[in-house]
TIVEX-39056 format. One record per residue (C-alpha): residue number from 1; x, y, z. Coordinates in nm, 2 decimals. Each point is the difference from the previous one (the first is absolute). Example, Ala and Ser with C-alpha at 12.3 -4.5 7.8 and 13.67 -1.06 7.14 Angstrom:
2
NODE resi     px     py     pz
NODE    1   1.23  -0.45   0.78
NODE    2   0.14   0.34  -0.07
This chain:
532
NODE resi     px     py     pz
NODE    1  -1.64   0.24   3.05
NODE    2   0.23   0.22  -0.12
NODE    3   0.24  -0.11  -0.27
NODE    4   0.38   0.22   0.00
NODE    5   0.13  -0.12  -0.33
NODE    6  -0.07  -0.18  -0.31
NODE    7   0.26  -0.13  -0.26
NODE    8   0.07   0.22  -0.27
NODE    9  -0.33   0.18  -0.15
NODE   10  -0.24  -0.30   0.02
NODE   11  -0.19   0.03   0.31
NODE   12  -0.32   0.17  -0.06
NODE   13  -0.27   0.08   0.26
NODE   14  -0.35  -0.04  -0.02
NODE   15  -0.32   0.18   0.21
NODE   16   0.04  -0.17   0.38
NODE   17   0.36   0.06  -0.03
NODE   18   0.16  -0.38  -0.09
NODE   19   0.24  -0.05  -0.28
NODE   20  -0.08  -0.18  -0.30
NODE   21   0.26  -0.27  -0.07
NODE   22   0.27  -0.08  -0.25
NODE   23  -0.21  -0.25  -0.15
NODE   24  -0.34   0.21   0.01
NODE   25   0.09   0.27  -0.13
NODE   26   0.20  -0.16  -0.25
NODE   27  -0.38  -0.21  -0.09
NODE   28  -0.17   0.36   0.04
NODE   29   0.21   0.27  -0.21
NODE   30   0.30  -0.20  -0.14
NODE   31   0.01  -0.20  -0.34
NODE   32   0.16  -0.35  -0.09
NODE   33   0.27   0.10  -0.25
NODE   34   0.05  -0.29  -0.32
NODE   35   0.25   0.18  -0.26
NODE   36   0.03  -0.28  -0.26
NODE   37   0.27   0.11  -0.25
NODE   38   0.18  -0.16  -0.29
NODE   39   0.30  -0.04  -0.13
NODE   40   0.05   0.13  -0.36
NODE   41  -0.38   0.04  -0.11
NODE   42  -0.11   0.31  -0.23
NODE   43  -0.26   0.18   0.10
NODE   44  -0.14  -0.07  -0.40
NODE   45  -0.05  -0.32   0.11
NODE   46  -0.28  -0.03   0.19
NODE   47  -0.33   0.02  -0.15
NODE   48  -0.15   0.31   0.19
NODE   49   0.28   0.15  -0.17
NODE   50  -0.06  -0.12  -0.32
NODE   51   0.14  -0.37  -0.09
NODE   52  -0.18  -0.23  -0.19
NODE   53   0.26  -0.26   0.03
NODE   54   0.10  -0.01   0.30
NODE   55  -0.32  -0.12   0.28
NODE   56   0.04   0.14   0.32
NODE   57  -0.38  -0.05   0.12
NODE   58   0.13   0.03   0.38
NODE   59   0.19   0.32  -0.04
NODE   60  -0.33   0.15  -0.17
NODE   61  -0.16  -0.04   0.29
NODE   62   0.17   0.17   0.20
NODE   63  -0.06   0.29  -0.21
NODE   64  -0.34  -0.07  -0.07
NODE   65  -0.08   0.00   0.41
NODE   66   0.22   0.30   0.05
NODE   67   0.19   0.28  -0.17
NODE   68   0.25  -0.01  -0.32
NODE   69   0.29   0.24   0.00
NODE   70   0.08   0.11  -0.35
NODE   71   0.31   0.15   0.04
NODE   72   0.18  -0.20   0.22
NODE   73   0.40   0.01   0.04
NODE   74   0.30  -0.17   0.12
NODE   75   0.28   0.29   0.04
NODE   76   0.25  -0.29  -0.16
NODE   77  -0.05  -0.27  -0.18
NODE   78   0.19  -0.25   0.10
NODE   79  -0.03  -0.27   0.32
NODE   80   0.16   0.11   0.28
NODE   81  -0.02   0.40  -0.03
NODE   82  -0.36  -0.04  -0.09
NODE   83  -0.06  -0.22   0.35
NODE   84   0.24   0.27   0.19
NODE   85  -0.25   0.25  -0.11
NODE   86  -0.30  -0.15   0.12
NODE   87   0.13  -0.12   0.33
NODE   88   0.16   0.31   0.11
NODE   89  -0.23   0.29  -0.13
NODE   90   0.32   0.12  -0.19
NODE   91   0.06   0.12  -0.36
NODE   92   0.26  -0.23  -0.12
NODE   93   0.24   0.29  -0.06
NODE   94  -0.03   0.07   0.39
NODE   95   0.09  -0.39   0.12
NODE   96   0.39   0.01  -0.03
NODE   97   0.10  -0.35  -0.11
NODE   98  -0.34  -0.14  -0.05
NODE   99  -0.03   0.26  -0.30
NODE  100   0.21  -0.29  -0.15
NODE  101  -0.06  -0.35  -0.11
NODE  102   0.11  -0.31   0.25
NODE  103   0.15   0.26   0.24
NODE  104   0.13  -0.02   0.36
NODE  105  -0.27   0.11   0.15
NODE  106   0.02   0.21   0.32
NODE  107  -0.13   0.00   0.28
NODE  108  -0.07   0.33   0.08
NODE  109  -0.37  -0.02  -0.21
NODE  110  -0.33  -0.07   0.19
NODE  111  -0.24  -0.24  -0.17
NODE  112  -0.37   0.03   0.02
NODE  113  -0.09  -0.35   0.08
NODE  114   0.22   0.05   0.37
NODE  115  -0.15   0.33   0.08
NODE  116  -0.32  -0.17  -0.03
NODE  117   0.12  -0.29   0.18
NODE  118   0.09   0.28   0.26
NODE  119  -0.35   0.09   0.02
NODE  120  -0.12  -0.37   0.01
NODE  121  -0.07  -0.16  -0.32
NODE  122   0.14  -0.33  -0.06
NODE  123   0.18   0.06  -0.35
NODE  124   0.20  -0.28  -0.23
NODE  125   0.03  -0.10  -0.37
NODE  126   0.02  -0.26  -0.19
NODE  127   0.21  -0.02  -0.33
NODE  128   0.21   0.26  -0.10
NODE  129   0.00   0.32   0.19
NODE  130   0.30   0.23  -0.01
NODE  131   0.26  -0.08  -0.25
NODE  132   0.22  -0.13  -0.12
NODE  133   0.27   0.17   0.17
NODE  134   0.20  -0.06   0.34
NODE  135  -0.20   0.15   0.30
NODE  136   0.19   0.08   0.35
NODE  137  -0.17  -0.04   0.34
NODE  138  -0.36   0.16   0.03
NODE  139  -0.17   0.07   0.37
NODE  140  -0.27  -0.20   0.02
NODE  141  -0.15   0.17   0.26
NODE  142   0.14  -0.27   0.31
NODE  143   0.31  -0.12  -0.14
NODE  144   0.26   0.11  -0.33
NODE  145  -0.07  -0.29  -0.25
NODE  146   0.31  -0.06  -0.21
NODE  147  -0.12   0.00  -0.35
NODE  148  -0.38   0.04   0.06
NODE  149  -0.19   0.08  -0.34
NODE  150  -0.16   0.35   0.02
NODE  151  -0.28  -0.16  -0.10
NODE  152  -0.06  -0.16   0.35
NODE  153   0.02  -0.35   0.12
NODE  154   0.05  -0.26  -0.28
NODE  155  -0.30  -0.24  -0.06
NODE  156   0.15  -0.26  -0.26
NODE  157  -0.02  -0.34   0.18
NODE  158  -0.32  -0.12  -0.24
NODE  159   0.10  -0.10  -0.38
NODE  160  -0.18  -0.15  -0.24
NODE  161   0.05  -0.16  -0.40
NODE  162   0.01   0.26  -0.21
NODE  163  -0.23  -0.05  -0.30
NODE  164   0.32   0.11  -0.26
NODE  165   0.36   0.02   0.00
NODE  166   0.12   0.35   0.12
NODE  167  -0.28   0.01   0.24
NODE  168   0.11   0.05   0.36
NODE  169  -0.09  -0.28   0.24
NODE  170  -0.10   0.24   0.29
NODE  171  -0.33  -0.05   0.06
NODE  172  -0.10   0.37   0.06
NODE  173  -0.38  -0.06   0.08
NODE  174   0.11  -0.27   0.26
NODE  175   0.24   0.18   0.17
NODE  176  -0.27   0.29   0.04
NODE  177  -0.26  -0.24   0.12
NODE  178   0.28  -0.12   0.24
NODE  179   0.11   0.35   0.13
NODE  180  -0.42   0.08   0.06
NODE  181   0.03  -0.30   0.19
NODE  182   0.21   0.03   0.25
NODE  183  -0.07   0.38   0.03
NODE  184  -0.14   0.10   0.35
NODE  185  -0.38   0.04   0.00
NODE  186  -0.07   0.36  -0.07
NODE  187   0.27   0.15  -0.04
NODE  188   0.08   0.20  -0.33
NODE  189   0.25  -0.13  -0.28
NODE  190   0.20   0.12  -0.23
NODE  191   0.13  -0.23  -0.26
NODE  192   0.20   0.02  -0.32
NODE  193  -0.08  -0.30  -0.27
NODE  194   0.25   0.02  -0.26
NODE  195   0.01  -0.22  -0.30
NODE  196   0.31  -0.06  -0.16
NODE  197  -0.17  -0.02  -0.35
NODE  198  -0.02   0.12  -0.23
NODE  199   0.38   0.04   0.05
NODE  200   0.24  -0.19  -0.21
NODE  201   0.10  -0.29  -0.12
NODE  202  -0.33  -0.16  -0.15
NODE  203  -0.01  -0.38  -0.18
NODE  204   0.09   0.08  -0.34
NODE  205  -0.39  -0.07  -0.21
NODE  206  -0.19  -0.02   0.29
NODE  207  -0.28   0.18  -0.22
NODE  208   0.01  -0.34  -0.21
NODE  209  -0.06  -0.23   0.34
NODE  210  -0.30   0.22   0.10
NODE  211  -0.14   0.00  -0.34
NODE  212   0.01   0.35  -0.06
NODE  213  -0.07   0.23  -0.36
NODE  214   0.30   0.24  -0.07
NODE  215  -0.28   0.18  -0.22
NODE  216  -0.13   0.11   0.32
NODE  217   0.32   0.16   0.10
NODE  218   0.03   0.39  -0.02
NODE  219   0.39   0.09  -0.11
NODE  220   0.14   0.40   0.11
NODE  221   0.07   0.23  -0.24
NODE  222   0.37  -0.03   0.09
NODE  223   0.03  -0.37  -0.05
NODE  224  -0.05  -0.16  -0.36
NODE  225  -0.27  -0.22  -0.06
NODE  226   0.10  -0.37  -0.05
NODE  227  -0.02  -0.33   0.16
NODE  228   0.25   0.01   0.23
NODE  229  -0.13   0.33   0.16
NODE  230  -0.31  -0.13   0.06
NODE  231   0.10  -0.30   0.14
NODE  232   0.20   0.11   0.29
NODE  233  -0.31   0.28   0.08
NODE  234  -0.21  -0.29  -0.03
NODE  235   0.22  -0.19   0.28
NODE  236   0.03   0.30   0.22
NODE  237  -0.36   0.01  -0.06
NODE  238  -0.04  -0.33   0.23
NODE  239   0.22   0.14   0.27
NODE  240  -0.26   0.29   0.04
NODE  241  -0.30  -0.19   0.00
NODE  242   0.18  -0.22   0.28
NODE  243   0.04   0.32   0.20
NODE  244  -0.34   0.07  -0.05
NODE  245  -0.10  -0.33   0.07
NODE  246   0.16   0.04   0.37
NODE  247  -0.22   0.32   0.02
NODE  248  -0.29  -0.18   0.01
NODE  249   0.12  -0.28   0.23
NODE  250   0.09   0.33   0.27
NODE  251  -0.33   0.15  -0.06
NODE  252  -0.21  -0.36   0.07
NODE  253   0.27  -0.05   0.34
NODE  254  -0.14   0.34   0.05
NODE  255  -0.36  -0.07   0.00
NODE  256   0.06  -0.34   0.16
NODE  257   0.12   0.18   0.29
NODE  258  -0.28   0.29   0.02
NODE  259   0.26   0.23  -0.08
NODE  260  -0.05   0.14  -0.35
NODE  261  -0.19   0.34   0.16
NODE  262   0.27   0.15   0.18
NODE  263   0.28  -0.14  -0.15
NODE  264   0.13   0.27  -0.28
NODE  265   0.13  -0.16  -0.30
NODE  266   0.26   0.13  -0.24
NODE  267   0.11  -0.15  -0.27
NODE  268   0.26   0.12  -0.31
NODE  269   0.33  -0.10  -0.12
NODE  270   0.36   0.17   0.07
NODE  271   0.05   0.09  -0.37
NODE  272  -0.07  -0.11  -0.36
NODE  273   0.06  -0.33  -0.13
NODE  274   0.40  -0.17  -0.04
NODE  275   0.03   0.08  -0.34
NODE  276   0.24   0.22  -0.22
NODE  277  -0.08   0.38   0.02
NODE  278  -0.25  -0.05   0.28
NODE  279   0.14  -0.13   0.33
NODE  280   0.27   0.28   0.15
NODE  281  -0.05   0.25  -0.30
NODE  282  -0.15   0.32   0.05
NODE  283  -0.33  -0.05  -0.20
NODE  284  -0.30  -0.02   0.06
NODE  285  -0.11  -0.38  -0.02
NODE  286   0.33  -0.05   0.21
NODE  287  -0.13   0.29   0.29
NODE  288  -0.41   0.03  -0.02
NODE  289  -0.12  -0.30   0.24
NODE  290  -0.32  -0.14   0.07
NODE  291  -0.15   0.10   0.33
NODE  292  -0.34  -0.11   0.10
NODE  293  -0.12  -0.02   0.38
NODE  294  -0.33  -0.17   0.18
NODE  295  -0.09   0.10   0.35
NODE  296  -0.36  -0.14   0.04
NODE  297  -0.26   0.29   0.03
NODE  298   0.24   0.27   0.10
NODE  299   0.12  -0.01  -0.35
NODE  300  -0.33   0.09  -0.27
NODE  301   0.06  -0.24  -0.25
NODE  302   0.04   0.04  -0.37
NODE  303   0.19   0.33   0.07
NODE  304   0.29   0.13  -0.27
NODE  305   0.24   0.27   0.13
NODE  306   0.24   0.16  -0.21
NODE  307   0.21   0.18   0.24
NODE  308   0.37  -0.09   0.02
NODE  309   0.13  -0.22   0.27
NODE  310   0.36  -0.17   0.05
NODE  311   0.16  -0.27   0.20
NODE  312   0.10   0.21   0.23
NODE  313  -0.34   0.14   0.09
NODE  314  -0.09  -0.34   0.12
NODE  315   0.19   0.02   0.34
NODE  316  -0.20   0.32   0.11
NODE  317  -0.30  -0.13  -0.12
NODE  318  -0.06  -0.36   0.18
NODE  319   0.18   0.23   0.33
NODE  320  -0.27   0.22  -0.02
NODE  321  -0.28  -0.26  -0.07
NODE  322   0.17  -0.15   0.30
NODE  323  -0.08   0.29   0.24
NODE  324   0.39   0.09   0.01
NODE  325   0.18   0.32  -0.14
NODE  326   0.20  -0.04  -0.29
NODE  327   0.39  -0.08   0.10
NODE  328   0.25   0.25  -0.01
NODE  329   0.17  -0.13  -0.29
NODE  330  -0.27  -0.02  -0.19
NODE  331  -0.03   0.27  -0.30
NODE  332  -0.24  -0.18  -0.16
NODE  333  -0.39   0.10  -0.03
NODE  334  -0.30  -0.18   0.21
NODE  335  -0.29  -0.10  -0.32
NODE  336  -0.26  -0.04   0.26
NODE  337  -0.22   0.25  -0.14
NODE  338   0.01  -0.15  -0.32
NODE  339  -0.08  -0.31   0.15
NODE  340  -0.30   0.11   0.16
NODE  341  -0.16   0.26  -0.26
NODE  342  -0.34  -0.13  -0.07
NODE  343   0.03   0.16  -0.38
NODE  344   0.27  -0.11  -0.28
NODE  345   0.23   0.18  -0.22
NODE  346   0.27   0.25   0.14
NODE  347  -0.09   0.10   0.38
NODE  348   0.32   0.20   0.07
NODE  349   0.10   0.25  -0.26
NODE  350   0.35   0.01   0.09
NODE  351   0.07  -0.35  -0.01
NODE  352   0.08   0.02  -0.38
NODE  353   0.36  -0.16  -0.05
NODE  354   0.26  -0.21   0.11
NODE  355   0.34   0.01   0.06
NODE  356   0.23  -0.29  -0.14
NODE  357   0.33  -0.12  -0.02
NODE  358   0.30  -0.27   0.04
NODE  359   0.36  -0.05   0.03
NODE  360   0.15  -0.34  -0.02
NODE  361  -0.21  -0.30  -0.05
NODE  362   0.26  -0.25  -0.09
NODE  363   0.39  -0.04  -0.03
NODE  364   0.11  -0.03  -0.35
NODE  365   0.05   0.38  -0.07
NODE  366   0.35   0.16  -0.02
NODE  367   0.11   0.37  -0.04
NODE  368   0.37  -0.03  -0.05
NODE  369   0.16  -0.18   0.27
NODE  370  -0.27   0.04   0.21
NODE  371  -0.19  -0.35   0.01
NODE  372  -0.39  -0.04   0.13
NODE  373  -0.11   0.38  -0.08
NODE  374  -0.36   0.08  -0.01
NODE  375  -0.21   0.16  -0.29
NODE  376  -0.15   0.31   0.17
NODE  377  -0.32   0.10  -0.09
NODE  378  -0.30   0.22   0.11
NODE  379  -0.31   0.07  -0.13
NODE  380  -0.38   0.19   0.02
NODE  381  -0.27  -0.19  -0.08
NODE  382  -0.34   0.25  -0.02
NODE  383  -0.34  -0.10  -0.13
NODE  384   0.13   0.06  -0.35
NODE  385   0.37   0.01  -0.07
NODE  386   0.31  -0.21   0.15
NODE  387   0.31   0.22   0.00
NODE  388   0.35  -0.22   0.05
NODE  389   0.34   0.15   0.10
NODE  390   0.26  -0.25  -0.09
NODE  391   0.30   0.18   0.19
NODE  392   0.27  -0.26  -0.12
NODE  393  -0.09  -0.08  -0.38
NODE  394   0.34  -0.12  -0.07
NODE  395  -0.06  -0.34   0.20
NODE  396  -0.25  -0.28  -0.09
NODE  397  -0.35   0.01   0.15
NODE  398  -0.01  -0.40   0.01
NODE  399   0.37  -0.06   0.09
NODE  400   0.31  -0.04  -0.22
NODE  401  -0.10  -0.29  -0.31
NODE  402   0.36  -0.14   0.05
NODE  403  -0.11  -0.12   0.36
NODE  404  -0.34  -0.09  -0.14
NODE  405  -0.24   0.30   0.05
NODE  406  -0.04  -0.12   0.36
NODE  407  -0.28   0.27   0.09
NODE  408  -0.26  -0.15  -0.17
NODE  409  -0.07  -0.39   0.04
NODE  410   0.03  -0.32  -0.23
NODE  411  -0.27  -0.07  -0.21
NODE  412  -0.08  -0.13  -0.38
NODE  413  -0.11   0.40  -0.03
NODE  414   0.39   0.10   0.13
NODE  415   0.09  -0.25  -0.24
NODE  416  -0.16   0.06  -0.27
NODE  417   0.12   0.39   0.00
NODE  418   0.38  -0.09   0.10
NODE  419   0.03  -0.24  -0.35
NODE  420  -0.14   0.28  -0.21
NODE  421   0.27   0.14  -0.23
NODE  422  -0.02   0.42  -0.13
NODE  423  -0.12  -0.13  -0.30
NODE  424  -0.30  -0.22   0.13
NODE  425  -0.35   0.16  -0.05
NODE  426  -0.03  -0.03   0.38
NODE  427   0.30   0.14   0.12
NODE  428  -0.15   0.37   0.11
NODE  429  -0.23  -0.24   0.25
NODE  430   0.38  -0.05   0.16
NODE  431   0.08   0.33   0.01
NODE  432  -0.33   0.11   0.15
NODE  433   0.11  -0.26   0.31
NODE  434   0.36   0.00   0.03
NODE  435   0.13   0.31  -0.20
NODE  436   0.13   0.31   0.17
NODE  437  -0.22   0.28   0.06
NODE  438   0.05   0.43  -0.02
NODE  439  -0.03   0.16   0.28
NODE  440  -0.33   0.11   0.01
NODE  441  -0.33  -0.19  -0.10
NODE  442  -0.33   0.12   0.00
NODE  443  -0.36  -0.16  -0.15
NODE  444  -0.29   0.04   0.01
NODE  445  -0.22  -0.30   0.14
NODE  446  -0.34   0.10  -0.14
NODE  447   0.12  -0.12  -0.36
NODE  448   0.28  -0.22   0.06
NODE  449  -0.07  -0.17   0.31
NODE  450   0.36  -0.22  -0.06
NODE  451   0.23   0.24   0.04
NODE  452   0.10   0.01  -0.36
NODE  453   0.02   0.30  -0.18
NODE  454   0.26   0.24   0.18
NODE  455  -0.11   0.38  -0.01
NODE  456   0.29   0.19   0.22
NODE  457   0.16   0.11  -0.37
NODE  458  -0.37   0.11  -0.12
NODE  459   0.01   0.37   0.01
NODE  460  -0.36   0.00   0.02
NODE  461   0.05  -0.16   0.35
NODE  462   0.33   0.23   0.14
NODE  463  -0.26   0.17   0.29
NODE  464  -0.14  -0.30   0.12
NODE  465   0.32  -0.18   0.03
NODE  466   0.18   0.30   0.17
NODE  467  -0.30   0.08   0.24
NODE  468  -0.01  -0.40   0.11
NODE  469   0.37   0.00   0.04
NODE  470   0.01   0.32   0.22
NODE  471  -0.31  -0.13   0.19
NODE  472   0.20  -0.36   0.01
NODE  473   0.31   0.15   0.09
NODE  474  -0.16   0.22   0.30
NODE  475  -0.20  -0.26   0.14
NODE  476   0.34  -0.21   0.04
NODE  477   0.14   0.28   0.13
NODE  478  -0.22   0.02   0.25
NODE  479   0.02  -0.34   0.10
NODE  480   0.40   0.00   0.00
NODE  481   0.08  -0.24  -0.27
NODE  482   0.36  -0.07   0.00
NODE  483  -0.01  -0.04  -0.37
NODE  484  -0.14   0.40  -0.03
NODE  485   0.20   0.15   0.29
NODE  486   0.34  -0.15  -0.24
NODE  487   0.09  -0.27   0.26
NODE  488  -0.19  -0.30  -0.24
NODE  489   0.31  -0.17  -0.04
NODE  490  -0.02  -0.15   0.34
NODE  491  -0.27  -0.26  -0.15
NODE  492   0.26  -0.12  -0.23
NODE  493   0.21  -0.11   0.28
NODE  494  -0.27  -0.12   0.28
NODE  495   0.12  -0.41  -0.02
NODE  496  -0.21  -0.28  -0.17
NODE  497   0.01  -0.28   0.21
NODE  498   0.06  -0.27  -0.28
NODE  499   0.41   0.08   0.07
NODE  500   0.08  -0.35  -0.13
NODE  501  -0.24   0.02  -0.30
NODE  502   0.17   0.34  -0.13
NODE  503   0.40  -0.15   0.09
NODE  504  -0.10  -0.26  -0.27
NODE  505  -0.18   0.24  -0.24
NODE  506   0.24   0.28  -0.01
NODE  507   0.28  -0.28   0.04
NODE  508   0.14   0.19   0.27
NODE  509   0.05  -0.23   0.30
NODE  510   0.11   0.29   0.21
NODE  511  -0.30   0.18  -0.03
NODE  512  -0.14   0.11   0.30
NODE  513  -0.27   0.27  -0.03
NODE  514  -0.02   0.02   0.38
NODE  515   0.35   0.09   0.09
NODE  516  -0.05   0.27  -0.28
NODE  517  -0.31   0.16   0.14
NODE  518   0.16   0.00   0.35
NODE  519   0.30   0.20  -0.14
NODE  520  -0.21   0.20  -0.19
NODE  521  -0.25   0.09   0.23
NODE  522   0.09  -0.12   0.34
NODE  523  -0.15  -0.30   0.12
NODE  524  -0.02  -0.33  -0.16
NODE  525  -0.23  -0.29   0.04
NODE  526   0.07  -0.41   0.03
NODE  527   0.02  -0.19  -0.35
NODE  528  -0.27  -0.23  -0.11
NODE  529  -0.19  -0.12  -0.28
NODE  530  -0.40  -0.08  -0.07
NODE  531  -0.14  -0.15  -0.28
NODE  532  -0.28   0.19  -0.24
């Protein structure tokens, strides 16, 4: 029998001339997909990346039965850009709005779990996917689904106690179970489990509930060491081990279901943990993720790469594991070949840096008249140094203090800083997270690993920090960053959805960001607002 056609690129023939199915192939050449991801966890913190107090005995081994990437990045730190990155195969620069925190975001982006849906996977999620931010209608393939996560088809109907307050009552490893479930025999899935922890608030002591020693505790260099600190680490250090402890209830559903072979399973976090001078900020605990991934045999196990990958090399890489070709959109890098090396350490010479960068995270930030303006920044990050370039050092890196330093969350840490007085022994811990910065940073991560020590005014250093700039400032050009080519400003004025949020902030009940892109630029968008 002769067969004319087959939907898009996944018939394939075998010897006596049938096609293999959808499903069969699928079973054949085709892996499961689990990304597991959480929300506000630094890499530091799990134990095959060096805690001691924080177990994460589930997340090890992961990396124990497959590979560890080393130098693992998130292009910005901060929710919903980090998310845009990974689901669209874009640098965040590249994505428009969704460069931007809690943006309008368009339409016009493709998301890998629907292309795969195009090819036949079943894809969904459970938790938080894209976000926060207001998203317009997405083509699901058979019909435009107003407000449809990027993520792929919300799983959320199963909740459970949560053993602490601040704890989300989704119960993640229930809604997978349910999604495996009701998923067609055979057929391949995709499916995006985001926690919501260890994202803010947490119950205030938890630590003392759960009976933990702050002695345990291990303080950054940029925080002081006191009571308080290590309190509210200890708390966030619950939230992680809850992540973790949905980890292993996905990998057991797994293996209950025979599917733990051929499924491949990511897990990392979409930036460092919600606490002053680490969430949003261009450093590295806030950028440098953990990224670990499991697929069966195909994978040797106990593997350690140090080649450079970023969210937006994900996309191209589950397309191509996928038997697809990467989307046109897509500028991202497939890190299939470092998936499959058999040998450790750096497989592709050229993969030895990382682009970075933000614009605005949160409202709170003025310039003038000009209300909700971001803090631009980009940066290279090599196997050595980290070179910053602030370009507009006269605003505030976490937001203006008089409307409460709004890009950077509440904590007893953010307290603790914003009570210190100039003459407090402390105080230069506050400077380090909410001072302003020069306009050029540069250290060097072999001996000061937190970002401390600035060395863009060392003479000593002038080549290295004019070679990474030049080598920074071409590889944006190249990739037509608006904030390179002089048109930047444009990200100032991209609307944040919270409209009513910033009339009452700004006390300006007027305020309409959206009207004032439109004239700007153009076009405008609908009002809304959607919480953190």
């Amino acid at each position: 029998m002769v067969i004319a056609s087959c939907t898009l690129m996944f018939c394939t023939f075998v010897s006596d001339g049938s096609a293999l199915s959808d499903d069969r192939l699928a079973a054949a050449e085709r892996p499961n997909i689990l990304f597991i991801i959480a929300d506000d966890a630094s890499r530091d913190s799990m134990g095959v990346y060096g805690s001691t107090y924080v177990k994460t005995p589930n997340f090890d081994r992961i990396a124990r039965e497959g590979v560890v990437f080393t130098q693992a990045y998130n292009c910005n730190p901060k929710c919903a850009p980090a998310r845009a990155c990974l689901l669209t195969g874009r640098y965040s620069w590249q994505l428009k709005e969704a460069c931007n925190h809690n943006p309008f975001l368009s339409d016009e982006w493709a998301f890998y779990p629907f292309l795969l849906e195009e090819s036949g996977y079943e894809i969904g999620f459970t938790g938080k996917g894209w976000g926060p931010g207001i998203h317009q209608e997405i083509d699901a393939g058979k019909t435009k689904l107003e407000k449809l996560n990027p993520a792929g088809y919300p799983y959320n109907e199963k909740t459970a106690k949560p053993p602490f307050k601040g704890i989300s009552n989704v119960d993640y490893g229930a809604n997978f179970e349910a999604f495996l479930e009701k998923k067609p025999a055979g057929k391949p899935f995709c499916f995006w489990f985001g926690t919501k922890e260890p994202h803010r608030g947490y119950g205030k002591d938890n630590w003392k509930l759960d009976g933990r020693n702050l002695d345990d505790v291990t303080v950054p260099a940029y925080y002081p060491d006191n009571k308080t600190i290590r309190g509210d680490l200890a708390d966030y250090a619950i939230e992680v081990e809850w992540y973790d402890n949905h980890i292993g209830r996905a990998l057991k559903h797994l293996e209950d279901h025979n599917l733990i072979d051929n499924t491949l399973i990511i897990a990392t976090s979409d930036h460092g943990m919600p606490f002053p001078r680490v969430k949003g900020q261009i450093y590295d605990d806030g950028f440098h993720v953990p990224f670990v991934v499991r697929w069966g045999n195909k994978i040797k196990p106990g593997r350690t790469v140090t080649d450079f990958i970023t969210f937006p090399d994900l996309g191209p890489t589950l397309l191509e594991l996928a038997k697809l070709e990467s989307h046109p959109q897509m500028t991202g890098k497939s890190f299939v070949e470092q998936l499959m090396a058999d040998g450790s350490g750096r497989i592709d010479p050229t993969r030895n840096h990382t682009l970075l960068g933000k614009e605005r995270h949160d409202i709170g930030r003025t310039d003038g008249d000009q209300l909700s303006v971001a803090y631009p920044s980009r940066a290279i990050r090599t196997d050595k140094y980290l070179y910053v370039r602030n370009f507009k050092p006269n605003r505030w890196p976490g937001g203006d203090p008089e409307y409460g330093l709004l890009n950077c969350d509440g904590s007893p840490t953010k307290s603790y800083l914003t009570k210190l007085k100039p003459s407090d022994p402390d105080y230069r811990f506050y400077e380090m997270s909410f001072g302003k910065r020069p306009a050029e940073e540069l250290y060097d991560i072999d001996v000061d690993p937190d970002c401390i020590q600035n060395l863009a005014a060392n003479e000593n250093h002038a080549s290295i920090k004019a070679q990474l700039w030049e080598q920074l400032k071409r590889q944006l050009t190249e990739q037509k960053d608006p904030r390179i080519l002089g048109e930047g400003d444009i990200f100032d004025f991209y609307p944040n959805c919270r409209v009513d949020r910033q009339r009452k902030l700004y006390n300006r009940p007027k305020y309409d960001p959206v009207k004032e892109f439109g004239q700007r630029y153009g076009s405008s968008k609908e009002s809304g607002n959607e919480k953190d």
